[in-house]
KOLNU-892657 format. One line per 3 residues: their letters; for each residue x, y, z of C-alpha. Coordinates in nm, 3 decimals, m for minus. Example, Ala and Ser with C-alpha at 12.3 -4.5 7.8 and 13.67 -1.06 7.14 Angstrom:
<atoms>
as) 1.230:m0.450:0.780; 1.367:m0.106:0.714;
</atoms>
This chain:
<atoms>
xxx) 0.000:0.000:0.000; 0.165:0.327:m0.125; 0.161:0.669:0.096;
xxx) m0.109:0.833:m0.177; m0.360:0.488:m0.091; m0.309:0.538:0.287;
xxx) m0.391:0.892:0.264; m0.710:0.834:0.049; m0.819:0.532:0.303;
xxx) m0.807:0.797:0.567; m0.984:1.057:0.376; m1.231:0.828:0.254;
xxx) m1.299:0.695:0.616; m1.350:1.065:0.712; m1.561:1.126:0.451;
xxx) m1.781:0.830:0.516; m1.794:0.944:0.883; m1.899:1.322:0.765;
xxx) m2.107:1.298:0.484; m2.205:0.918:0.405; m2.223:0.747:0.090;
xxx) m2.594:0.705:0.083; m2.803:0.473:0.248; m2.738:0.317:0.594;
xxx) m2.640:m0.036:0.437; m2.395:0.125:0.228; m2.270:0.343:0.512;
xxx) m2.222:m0.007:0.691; m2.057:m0.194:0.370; m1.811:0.100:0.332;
xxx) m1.728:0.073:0.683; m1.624:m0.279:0.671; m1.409:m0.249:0.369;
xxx) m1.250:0.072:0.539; m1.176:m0.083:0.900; m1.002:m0.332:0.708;
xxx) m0.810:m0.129:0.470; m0.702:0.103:0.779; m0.564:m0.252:0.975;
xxx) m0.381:m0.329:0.640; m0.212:0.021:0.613; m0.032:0.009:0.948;
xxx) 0.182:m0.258:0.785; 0.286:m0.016:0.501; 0.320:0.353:0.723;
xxx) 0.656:0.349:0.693; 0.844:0.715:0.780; 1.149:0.907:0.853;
xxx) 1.157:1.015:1.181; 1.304:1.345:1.223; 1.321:1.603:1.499;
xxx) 1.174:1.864:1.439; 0.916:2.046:1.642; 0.594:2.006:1.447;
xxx) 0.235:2.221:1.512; 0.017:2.010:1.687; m0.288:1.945:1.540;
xxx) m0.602:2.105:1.633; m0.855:1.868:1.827; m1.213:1.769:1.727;
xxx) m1.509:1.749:1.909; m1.604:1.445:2.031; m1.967:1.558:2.090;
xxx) m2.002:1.698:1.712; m1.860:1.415:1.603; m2.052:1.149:1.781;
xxx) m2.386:1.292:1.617; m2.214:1.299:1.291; m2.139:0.934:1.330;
xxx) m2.492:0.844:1.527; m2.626:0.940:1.238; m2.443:0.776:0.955;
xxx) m2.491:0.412:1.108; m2.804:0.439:1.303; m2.815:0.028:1.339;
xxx) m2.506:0.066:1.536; m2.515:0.049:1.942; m2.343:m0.165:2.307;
xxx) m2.176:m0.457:2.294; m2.038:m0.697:2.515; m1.656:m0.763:2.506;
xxx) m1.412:m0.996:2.738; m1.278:m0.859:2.964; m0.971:m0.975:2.972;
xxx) m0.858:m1.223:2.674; m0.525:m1.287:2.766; m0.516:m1.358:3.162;
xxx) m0.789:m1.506:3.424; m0.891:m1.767:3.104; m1.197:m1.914:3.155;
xxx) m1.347:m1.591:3.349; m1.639:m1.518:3.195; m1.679:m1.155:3.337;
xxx) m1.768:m0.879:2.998; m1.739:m0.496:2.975; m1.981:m0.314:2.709;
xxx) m1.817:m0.154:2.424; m1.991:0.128:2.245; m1.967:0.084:1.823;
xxx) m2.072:0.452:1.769; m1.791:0.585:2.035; m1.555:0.308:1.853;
xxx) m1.581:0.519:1.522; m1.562:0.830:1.649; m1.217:0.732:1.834;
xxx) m1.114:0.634:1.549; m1.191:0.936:1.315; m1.059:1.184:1.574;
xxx) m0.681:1.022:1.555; m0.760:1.001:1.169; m0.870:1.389:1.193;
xxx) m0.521:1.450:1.300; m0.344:1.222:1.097; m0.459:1.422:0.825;
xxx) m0.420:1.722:0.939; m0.034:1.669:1.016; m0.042:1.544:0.601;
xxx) m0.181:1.831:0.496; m0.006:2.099:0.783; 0.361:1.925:0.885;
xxx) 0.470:1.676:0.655; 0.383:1.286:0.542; 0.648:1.135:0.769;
xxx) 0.474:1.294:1.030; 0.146:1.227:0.984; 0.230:0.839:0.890;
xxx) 0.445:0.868:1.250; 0.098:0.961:1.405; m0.092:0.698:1.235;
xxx) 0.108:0.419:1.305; 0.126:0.539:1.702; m0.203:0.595:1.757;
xxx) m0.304:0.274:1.586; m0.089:0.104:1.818; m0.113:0.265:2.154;
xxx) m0.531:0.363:2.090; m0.698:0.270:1.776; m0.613:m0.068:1.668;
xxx) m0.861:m0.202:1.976; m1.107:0.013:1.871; m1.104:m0.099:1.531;
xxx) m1.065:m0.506:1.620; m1.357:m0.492:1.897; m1.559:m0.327:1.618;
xxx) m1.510:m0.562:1.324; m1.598:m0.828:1.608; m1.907:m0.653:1.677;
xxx) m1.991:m0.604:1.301; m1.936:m0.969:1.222; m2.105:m1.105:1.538;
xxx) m2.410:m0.841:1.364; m2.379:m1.015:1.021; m2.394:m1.369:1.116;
xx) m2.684:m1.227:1.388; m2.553:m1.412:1.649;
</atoms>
């Protein structure tokens, strides 16, 4: 995946967020195909680190965005996750994830992401990408296409 195809996934997953692409079902198949593109770019959001002191990016509202988002995928709601997959196996005790707060998390670190692209440089808006998919996102976007395929199958 090139620099130019990351940068459209992220504008295109921004644009779905904002505007739509028409009806609720293909606000939801768009989604899908996005999440997924978005996991496969980390792999390719490769940069040159450098030192400089870039301009932060300007933050977005979560509460703006939420209705923007509550709006595109109205289907969307709580789920139940594990709580913990990795220790205490077997215990059965689950947290509730939120799909619609799970997009917005998303967009806002994509918001800035761009923003860096357009305002600082590439290198360090791919730099941004590729930490806040690994230190916030990436869960976001996993629990999610759990929760979307767990929808599908309608179990």
């Amino acid at each position: 995946m090139s620099r130019d195809e990351i940068k459209q996934t992220i504008e295109d997953y921004l644009s779905l967020v904002e505007n739509g692409c028409g009806s609720t079902e293909e606000n939801e198949a768009k989604l899908k195909l996005l999440l997924d593109k978005l996991a496969l770019a980390q792999h390719f959001a490769t940069y040159e680190f450098d030192k400089k002191k870039h301009t932060e990016a300007p933050r977005r509202d979560y509460g703006e965005l939420r209705k923007l988002v509550s709006a595109q995928f109205p289907n969307y709601g709580h789920y139940n996750l594990a709580k913990d997959v990795t220790n205490e196996i077997g215990n059965t005790e689950a947290i509730v994830g939120d799909a619609i707060d799970d997009i917005v998390d998303i967009a806002k670190d994509l918001t800035e992401v761009k923003w860096r692209w357009d305002n600082n440089s590439p290198d360090d808006a791919l730099w941004s990408f590729r930490q806040d998919f690994q230190f916030h996102w990436n869960e976001h976007l996993r629990e999610l296409q759990i929760y979307l395929l767990n929808l599908e199958r309608g179990t």
